[in-house]
GUGUTI-298106 format. One line per 10 residues: number of its first residue (from 1); their letters; for each residue x, y, z of C-alpha. Coordinates in Angstrom, 2 decimals. Layout:
// residues N
NUM = A = X,Y,Z; ...
***
This chain:
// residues 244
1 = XXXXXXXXXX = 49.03,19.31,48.92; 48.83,19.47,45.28; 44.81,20.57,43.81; 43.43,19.58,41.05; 43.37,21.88,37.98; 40.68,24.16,37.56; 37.88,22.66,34.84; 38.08,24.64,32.13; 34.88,26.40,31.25; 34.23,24.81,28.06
11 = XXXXXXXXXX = 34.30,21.86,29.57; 31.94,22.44,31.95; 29.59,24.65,29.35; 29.92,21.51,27.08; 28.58,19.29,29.95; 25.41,21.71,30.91; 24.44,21.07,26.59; 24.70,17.97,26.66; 22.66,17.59,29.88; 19.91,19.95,28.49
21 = XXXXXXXXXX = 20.04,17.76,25.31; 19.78,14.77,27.51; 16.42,16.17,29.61; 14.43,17.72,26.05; 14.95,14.12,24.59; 11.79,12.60,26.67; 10.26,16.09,26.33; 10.29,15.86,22.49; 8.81,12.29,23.03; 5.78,14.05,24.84
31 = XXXXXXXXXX = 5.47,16.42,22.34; 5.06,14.01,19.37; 2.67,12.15,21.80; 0.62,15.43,22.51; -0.09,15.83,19.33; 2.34,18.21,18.33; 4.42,16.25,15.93; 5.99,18.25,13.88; 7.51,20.55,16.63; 8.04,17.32,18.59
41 = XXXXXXXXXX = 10.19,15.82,15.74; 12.27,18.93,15.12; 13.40,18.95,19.00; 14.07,15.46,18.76; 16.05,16.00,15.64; 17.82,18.69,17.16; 18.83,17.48,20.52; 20.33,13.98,18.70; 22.55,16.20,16.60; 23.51,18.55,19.43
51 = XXXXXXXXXX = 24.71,15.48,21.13; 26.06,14.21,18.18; 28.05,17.53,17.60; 29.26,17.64,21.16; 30.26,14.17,21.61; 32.71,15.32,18.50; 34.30,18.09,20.61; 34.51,15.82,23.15; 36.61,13.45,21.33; 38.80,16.65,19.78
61 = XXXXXXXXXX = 39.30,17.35,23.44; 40.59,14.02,24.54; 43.12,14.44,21.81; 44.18,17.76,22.72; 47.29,17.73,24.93; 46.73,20.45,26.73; 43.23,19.19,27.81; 44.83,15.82,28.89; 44.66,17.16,32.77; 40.37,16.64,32.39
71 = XXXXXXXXXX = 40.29,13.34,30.48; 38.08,11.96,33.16; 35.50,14.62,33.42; 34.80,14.65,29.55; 35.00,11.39,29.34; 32.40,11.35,31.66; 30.48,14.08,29.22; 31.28,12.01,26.06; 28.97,9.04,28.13; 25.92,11.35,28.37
81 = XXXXXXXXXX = 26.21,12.13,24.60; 25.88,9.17,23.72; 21.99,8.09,23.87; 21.60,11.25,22.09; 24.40,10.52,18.91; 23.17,6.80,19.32; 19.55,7.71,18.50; 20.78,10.17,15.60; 22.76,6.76,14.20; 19.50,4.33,14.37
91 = XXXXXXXXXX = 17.49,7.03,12.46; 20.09,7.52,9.64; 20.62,3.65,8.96; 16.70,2.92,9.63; 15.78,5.32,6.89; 17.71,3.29,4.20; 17.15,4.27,0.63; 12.98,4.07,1.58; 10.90,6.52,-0.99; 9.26,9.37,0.37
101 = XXXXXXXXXX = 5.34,7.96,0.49; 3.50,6.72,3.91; 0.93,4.77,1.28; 1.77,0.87,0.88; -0.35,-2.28,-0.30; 0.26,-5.38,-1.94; -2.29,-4.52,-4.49; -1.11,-1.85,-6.90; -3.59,-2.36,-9.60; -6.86,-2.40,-6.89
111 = XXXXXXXXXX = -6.06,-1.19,-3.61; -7.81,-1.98,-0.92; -10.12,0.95,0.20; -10.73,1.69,3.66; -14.18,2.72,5.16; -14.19,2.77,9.32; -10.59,4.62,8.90; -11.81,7.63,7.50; -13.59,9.06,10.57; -10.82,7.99,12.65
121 = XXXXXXXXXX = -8.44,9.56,11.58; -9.60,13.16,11.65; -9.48,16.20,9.46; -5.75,16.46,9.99; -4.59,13.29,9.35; -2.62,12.18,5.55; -5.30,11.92,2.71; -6.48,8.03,2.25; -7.11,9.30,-1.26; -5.25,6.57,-3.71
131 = XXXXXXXXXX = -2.26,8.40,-5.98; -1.07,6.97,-8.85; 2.67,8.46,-8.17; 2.71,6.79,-4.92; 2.02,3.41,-6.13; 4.62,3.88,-9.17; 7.23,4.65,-6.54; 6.03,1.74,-4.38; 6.08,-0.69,-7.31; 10.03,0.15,-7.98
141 = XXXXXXXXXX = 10.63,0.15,-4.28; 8.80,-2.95,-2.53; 8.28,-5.08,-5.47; 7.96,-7.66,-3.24; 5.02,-6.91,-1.90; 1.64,-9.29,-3.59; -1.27,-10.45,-2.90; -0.91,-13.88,-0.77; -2.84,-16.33,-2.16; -4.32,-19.16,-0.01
151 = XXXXXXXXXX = -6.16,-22.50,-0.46; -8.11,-21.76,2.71; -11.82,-20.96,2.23; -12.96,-17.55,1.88; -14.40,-17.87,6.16; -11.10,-19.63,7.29; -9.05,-17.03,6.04; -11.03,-14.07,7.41; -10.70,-15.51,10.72; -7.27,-16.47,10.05
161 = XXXXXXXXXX = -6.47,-13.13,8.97; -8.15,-11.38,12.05; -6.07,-13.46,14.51; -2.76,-12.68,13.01; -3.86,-9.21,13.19; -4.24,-9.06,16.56; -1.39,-11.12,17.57; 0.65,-8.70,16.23; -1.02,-6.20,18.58; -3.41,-4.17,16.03
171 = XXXXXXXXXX = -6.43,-2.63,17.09; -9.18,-4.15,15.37; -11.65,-1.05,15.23; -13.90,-2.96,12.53; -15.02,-6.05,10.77; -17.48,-7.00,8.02; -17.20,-10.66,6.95; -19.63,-10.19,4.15; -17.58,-7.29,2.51; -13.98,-9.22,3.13
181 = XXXXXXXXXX = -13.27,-6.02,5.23; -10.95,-5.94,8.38; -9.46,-2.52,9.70; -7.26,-2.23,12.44; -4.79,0.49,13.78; -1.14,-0.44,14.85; 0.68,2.54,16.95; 4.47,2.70,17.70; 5.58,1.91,20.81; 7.48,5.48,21.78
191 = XXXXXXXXXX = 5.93,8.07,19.64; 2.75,6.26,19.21; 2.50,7.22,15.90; -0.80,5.81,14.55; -0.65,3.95,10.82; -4.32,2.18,9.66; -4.39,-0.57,7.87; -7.23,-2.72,5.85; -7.06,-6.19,5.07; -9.00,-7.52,2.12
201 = XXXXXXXXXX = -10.37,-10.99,1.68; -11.74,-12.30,-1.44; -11.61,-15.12,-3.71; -11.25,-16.04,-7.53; -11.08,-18.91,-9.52; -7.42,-19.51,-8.12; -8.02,-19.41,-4.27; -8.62,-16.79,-1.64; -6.85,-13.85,-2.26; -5.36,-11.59,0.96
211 = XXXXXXXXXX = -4.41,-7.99,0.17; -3.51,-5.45,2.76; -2.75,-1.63,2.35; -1.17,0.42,5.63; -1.49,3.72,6.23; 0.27,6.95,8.03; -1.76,9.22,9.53; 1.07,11.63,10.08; 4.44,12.40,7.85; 5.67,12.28,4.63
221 = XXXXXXXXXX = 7.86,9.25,4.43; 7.73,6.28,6.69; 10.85,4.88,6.36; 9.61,1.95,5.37; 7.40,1.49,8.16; 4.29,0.26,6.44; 5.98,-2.07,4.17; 7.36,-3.86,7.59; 4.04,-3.99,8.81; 3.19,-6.36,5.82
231 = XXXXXXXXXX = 5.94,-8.18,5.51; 5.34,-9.02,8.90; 1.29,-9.85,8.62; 2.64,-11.57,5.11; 5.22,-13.86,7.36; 2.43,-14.45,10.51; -0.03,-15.76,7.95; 1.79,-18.06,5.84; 3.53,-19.69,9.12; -0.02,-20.01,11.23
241 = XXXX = -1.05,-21.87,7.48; 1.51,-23.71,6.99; 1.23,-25.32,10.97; -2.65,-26.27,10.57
***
């Protein structure tokens, strides 16, 4: 009866990587979550390019004659790096050619300044201090980010405002109607990174003017995060207006 060549051990030394990889993945996600996000983020960046790296060898392997006898098993390894080299992929096209800030607001020339946020976010949290080199790098990249102007009155489009907010699943942590003032928090959905943001409502001889400014409490960069968040309040707004 004819048996099965012996696995090789790289294959099988591939295959116990790429199932460690595999495991620390929702262990980095924990991490982030604890609290820990900057050790978090380095595991997480390290197990998707571990996977990424050995799904390689796997493919060098499959095109290796002599390891033509094992196709199936590291085929079977290539699957499980996968998730790992997938992940890697969505974080390289996600981060486009985004600047480096966390810092966005469709009001470059008077941001909106935020009030409740402060003792929310804690002593460690990003500075909500305004910097005039972040808002020169926003104006070059998200110049399409203004004020929305509304005919609504200055009432209507509070209220507005605060329903949109929470229909897109922000935490409303505060509210002043005579200042204009509505903060909320919006947290992702598998690092729960937390990002404040203010909304502004005022009005001028033109209308009532909405302005918004969002927020990272952790990080550098956001990848664009923030400016998604208002296109996205920006969007909700002007379609609940333009139904009434």
């Amino acid at each position: 009866m004819n048996q099965s060549p012996k696995l090789p051990a790289l294959i099988n030394w591939i295959g116990y990587l790429i199932v460690t990889l595999l495991v620390a993945l929702p262990l980095a996600v924990l991490v982030v979550r604890s609290g820990a996000w900057q050790q978090g983020l380095l595991l997480y960046a390290i197990c998707c390019l571990g996977a990424t790296a050995l799904l390689a060898l796997c493919v060098l392997l499959l095109l290796l004659p002599r390891y033509s006898a094992w196709r199936v098993p590291i085929l079977r390894r290539a699957a499980l790096a996968l998730p790992g080299t997938l992940l890697l992929s969505a974080l390289l096209t996600g981060g486009g050619d985004h600047p480096r800030i966390h810092d966005i607001t469709t009001d470059t020339e008077d941001p909106p300044v935020f009030t409740a946020a402060v003792q929310r976010r804690g002593d460690r949290a990003n500075s909500l201090e305004i910097r005039q080199d972040t808002l020169e790098q926003q104006r070059a990249a998200y110049a399409d980010l203004d004020t929305l102007l509304t005919d609504a009155p200055i009432d209507d489009a509070f209220d507005h405002a605060l329903r949109v907010a929470t229909a897109l699943g922000w935490e409303v942590y505060h509210q002043d109607r005579n200042a204009g003032v509505i903060e909320a928090v919006d947290t992702t959905a598998i690092m729960r990174f937390q990002d404040d943001i203010v909304i502004r409502v005022r009005s001028n001889a033109d209308g009532t003017l909405v302005d918004l400014r969002s927020v990272s409490r952790v990080g550098l960069g956001d990848l664009g995060a923030n400016a998604a968040r208002i296109r996205a309040f920006r969007e909700a707004f002007s379609q609940a207006a333009n139904n009434r």
